[in-house]
C-alpha positions as CSV (number, residue, x, y, z in Angstrom):
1,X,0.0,0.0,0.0
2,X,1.0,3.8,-1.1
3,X,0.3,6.9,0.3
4,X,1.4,8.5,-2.9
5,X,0.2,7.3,-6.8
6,X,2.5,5.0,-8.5
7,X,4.1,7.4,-11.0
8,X,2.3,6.8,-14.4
9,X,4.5,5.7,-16.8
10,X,4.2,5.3,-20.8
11,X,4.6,1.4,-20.0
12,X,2.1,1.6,-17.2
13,X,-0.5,4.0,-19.8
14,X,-0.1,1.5,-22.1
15,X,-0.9,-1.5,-19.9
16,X,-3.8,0.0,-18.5
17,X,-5.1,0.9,-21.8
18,X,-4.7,-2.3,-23.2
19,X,-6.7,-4.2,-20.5
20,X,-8.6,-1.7,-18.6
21,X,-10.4,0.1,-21.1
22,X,-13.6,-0.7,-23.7
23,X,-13.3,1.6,-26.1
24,X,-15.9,2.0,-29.1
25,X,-14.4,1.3,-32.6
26,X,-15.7,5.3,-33.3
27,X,-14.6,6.2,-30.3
28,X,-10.9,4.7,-30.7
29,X,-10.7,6.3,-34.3
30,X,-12.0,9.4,-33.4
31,X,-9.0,9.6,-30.4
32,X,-6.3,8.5,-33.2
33,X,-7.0,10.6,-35.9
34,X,-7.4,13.9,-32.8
35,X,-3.9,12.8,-32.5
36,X,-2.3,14.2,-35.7
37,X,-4.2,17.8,-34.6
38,X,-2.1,20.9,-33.9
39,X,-3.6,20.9,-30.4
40,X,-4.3,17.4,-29.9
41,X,-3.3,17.8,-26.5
42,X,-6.8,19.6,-25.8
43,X,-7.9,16.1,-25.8
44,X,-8.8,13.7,-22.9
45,X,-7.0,10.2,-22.2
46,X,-9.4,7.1,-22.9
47,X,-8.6,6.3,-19.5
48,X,-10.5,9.7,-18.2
49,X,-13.1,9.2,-20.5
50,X,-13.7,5.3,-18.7
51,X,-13.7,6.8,-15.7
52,X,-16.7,9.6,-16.4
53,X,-18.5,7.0,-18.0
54,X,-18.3,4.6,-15.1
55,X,-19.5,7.9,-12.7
56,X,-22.2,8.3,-15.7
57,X,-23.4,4.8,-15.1
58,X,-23.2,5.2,-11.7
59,X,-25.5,8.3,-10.6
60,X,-28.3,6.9,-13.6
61,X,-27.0,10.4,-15.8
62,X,-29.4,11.2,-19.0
63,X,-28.4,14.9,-19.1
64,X,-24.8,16.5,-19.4
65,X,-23.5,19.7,-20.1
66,X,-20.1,20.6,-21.3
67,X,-17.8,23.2,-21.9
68,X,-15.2,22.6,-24.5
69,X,-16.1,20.3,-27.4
70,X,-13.0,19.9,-29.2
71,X,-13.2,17.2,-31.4
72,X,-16.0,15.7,-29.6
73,X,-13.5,12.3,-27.7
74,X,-15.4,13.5,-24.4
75,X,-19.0,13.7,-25.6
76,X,-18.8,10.6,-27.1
77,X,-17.8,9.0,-24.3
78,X,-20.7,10.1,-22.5
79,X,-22.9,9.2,-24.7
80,X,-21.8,5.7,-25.5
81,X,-21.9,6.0,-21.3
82,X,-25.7,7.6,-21.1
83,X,-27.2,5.1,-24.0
84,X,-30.7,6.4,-26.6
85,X,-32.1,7.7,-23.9
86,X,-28.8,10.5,-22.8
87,X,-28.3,14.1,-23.9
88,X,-25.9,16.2,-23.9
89,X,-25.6,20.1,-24.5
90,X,-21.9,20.8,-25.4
91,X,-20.5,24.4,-25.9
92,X,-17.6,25.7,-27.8
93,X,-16.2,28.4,-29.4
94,X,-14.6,26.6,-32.4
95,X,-17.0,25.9,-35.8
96,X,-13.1,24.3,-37.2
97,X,-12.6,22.2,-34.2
98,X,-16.1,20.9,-33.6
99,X,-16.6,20.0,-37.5
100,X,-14.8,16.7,-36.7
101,X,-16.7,16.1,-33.8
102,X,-20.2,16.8,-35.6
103,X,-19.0,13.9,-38.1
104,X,-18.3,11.3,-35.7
105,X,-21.2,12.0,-33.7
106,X,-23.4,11.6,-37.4
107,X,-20.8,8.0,-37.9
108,X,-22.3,7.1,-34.3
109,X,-25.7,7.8,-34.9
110,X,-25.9,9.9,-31.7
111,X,-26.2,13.1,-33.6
112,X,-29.7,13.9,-32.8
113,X,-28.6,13.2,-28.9
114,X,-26.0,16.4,-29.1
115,X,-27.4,20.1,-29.0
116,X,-23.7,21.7,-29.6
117,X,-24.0,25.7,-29.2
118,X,-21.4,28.0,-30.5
119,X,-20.6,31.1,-29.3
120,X,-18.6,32.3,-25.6
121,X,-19.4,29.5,-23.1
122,X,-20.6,32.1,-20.4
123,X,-23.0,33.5,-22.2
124,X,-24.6,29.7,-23.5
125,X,-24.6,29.2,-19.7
126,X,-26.5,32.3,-18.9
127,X,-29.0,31.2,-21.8
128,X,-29.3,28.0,-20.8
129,X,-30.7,29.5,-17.3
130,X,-32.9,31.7,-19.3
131,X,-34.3,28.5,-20.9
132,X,-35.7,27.4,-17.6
133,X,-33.0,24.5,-17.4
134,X,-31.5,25.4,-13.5
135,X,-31.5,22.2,-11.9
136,X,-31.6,19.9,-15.2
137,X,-28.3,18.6,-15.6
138,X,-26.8,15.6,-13.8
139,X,-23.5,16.0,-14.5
140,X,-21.2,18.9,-16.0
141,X,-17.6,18.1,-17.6
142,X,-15.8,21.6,-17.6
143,X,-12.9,21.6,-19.8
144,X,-12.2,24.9,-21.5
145,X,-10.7,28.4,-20.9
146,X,-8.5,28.2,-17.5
147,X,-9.0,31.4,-17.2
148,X,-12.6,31.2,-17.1
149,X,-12.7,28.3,-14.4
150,X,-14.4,30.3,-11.3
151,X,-17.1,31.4,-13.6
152,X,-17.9,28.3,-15.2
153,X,-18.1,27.4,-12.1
154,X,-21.2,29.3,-10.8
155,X,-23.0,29.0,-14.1
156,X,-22.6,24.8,-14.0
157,X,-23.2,24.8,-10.1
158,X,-27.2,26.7,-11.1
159,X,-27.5,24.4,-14.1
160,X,-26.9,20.8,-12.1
161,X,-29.7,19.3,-9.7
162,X,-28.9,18.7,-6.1
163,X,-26.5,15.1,-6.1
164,X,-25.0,16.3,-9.4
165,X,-21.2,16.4,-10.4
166,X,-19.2,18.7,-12.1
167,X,-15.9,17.7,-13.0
168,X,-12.9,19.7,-13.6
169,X,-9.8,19.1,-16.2
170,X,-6.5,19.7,-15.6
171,X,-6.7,20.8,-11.9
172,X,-2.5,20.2,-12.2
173,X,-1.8,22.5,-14.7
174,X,1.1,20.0,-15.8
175,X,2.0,21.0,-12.2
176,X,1.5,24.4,-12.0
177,X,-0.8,24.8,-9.6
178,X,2.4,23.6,-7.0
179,X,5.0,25.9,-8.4
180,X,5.0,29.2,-6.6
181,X,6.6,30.8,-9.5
182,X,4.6,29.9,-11.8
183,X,2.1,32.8,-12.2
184,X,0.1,32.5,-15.5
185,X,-3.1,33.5,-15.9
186,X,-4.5,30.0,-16.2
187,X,-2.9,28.7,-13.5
188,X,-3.9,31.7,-10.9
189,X,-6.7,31.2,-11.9
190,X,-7.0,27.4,-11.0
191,X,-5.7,28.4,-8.0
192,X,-8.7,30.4,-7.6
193,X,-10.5,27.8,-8.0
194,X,-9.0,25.6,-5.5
195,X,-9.6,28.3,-2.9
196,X,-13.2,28.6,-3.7
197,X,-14.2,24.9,-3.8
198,X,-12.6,24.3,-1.1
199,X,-14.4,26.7,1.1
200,X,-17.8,26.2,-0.8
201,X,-20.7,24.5,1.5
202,X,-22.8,23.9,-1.2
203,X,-20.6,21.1,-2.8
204,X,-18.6,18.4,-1.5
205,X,-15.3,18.5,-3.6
206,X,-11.9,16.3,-4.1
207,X,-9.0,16.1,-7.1
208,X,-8.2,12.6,-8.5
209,X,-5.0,11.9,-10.0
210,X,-6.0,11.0,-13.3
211,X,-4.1,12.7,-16.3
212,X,-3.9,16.5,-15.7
213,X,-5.8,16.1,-12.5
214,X,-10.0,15.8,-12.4
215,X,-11.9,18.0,-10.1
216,X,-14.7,16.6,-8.6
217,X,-18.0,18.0,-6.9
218,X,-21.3,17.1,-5.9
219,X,-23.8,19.6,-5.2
220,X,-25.4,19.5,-2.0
């Protein structure tokens, strides 16, 4: 037994991807040709998007919002996770990005399950209160501007029902967050975060080691 993870190797990746994780045959193409993109590290591991699915599964999810599409590896995911009857409103900024994502959601047959809105993710949030759909969501996967963290934040926090998650990528900032002289935008304002979940009594909240770090909350 360890007090500390095991130090995640590319042997030890590879392992756990090769016996720990079902991956869709759309799904596994879909990660390899995000690969070859300029910013292909925007992307999450398969090995985060088995564990959202498994928390999917697990709280009975059939409505998800997100914010920050990409390619669409972490929509999918929770689709495959959710089944016919799962929905998910996705938000990005990016028509260029989110045109390969719209294909493999069509190659799926889950595009009528996606309602992807372009445009500033604050301001989709803000609608999305307007539409009447405060309480809605069971689960909301935040993965977008850094900088825009603490107010993703409150707009998710309205949009989820009481017992819902909202999880957080890249709560490290490749290990930012730790280095005092690291003072990026970005990672201050992770750190911001940090502060304000911590001291937050309307969730319950915790950071798994899982690529770049996942935040984790469930509203009270």
């Amino acid at each position: 037994m360890s007090s500390r993870p095991t130090p995640f190797s590319e042997a030890l990746f590879q392992f756990t991807l090769d016996n720990a994780i079902r991956e869709s045959e759309v799904l596994r193409r879909l990660r390899e040709e995000t690969a070859s993109h300029p910013m292909s590290i925007m992307q999450i591991s398969p090995i985060q998007g088995s564990f959202m699915a498994l928390l999917l599964k697990a709280i009975g999810a059939r409505n998800v919002l997100e914010v920050g599409t990409f390619t669409g590896y972490s929509s999918l995911v929770m689709i495959e996770a959710m089944g016919p009857s799962g929905r998910v409103v996705t938000c990005d900024i990016s028509d260029e990005y989110t045109a390969a994502a719209r294909r493999f959601w069509k190659e799926a047959g889950v595009a009528g399950q996606v309602d992807l809105r372009l445009g500033d993710a604050v301001d989709t949030l803000a609608t999305l209160t307007e539409e009447g759909l405060n309480g809605s969501f069971d689960l909301a996967f935040i993965d977008a501007d850094k900088e825009q963290y603490p107010v993703y934040y409150e707009g998710a926090l309205q949009l989820i029902r009481t017992g819902g998650i909202i999880l957080f990528d890249n709560m490290f900032m490749d290990g930012g967050v730790a280095d005092p002289d690291n003072d990026e935008n970005g990672v201050k304002a992770i750190r911001q975060l940090y502060a304000v979940l911590r001291n937050d009594e309307r969730v319950d909240f915790t950071v798994v080691p899982i690529a770049d770090g996942l935040g984790i909350t469930v509203k009270r």
